[in-house]
N, C-alpha and C positions, 0 to 999 in steps of 0.2 A: 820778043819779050811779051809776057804774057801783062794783060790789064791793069791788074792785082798790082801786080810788080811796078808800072808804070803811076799809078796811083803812089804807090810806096815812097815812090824816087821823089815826086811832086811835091807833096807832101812832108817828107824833110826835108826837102830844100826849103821848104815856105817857111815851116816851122823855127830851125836857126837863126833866122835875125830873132826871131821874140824871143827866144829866152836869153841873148844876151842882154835886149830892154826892159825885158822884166825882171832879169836882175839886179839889173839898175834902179826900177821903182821898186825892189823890196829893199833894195838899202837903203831907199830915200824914205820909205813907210817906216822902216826901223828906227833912222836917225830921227827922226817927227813924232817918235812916240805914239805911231799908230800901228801900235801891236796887234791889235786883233785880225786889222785887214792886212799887214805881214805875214801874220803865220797864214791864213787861208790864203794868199799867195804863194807862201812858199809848201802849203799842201799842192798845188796846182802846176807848183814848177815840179816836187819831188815826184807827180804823175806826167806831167812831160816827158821830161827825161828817162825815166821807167821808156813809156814810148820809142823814146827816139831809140834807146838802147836794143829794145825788142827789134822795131827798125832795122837796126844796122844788120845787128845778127843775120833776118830775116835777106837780106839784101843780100849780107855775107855769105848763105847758103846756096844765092843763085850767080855767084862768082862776080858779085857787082863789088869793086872797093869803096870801102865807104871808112877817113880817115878822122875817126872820133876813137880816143881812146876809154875806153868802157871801165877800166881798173880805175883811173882819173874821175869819171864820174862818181864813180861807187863812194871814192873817198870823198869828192866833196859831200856829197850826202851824209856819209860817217862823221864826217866834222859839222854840218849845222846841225846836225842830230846832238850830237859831243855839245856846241854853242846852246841849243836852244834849251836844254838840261840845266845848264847852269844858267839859265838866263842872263847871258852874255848877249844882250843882241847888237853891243857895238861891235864886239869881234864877228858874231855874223852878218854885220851889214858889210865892216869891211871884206869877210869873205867874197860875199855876192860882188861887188864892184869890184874889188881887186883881183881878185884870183881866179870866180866862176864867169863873168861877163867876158873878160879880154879872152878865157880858155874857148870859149863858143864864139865868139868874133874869128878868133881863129880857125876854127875848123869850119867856121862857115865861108870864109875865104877861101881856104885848101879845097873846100868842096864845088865854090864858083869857078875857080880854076881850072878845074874838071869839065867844066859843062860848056 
């Protein structure tokens, strides 16, 4: 297995616990009313995830399995996108801790599992 690839693997794996904790502090910056440092977090998660998803693919092409559903992410993205429009940030805090935190606790179990 080539460096790259080895880096790659590393790399996500370190990466999945933080974005399920940092979805947890953007719910907790949302519900506090600290909008400003929310959304540049949640610019910071919507370039994680980009990442991780490039990741997987990239991993995917060298027959590594890598069990993150990529449609699943797109739509949360589509939904705090959909939340922050309307400036709904209760509905997008509860997104972040309810739906996208426990989604990445998941696949980052599925992934230790593996390893």
């Amino acid at each position: 297995m080539t460096e790259i690839l080895m880096d790659t693997i590393q790399s996500f794996n370190e990466y999945l616990p933080r974005v399920a904790l940092g979805s947890r502090e953007i719910a907790e910056s949302l519900r506090s009313d600290q909008i400003a440092s929310a959304l540049k977090m949640i610019l910071d998660f919507s370039e994680g995830v980009t990442w991780l998803v490039e990741a997987s693919e990239l991993l995917k092409l060298n027959d590594i399995t890598v069990d993150i559903k990529i449609e699943k992410v797109q739509e949360f993205l589509q939904e705090i996108n959909a939340g922050l429009e309307m400036q709904d940030y209760v509905l997008v805090a509860d997104m972040f801790e309810y739906e996208i935190a426990p989604f990445f606790v998941e696949v980052e179990l599925i992934e230790a599992q593996k390893n």
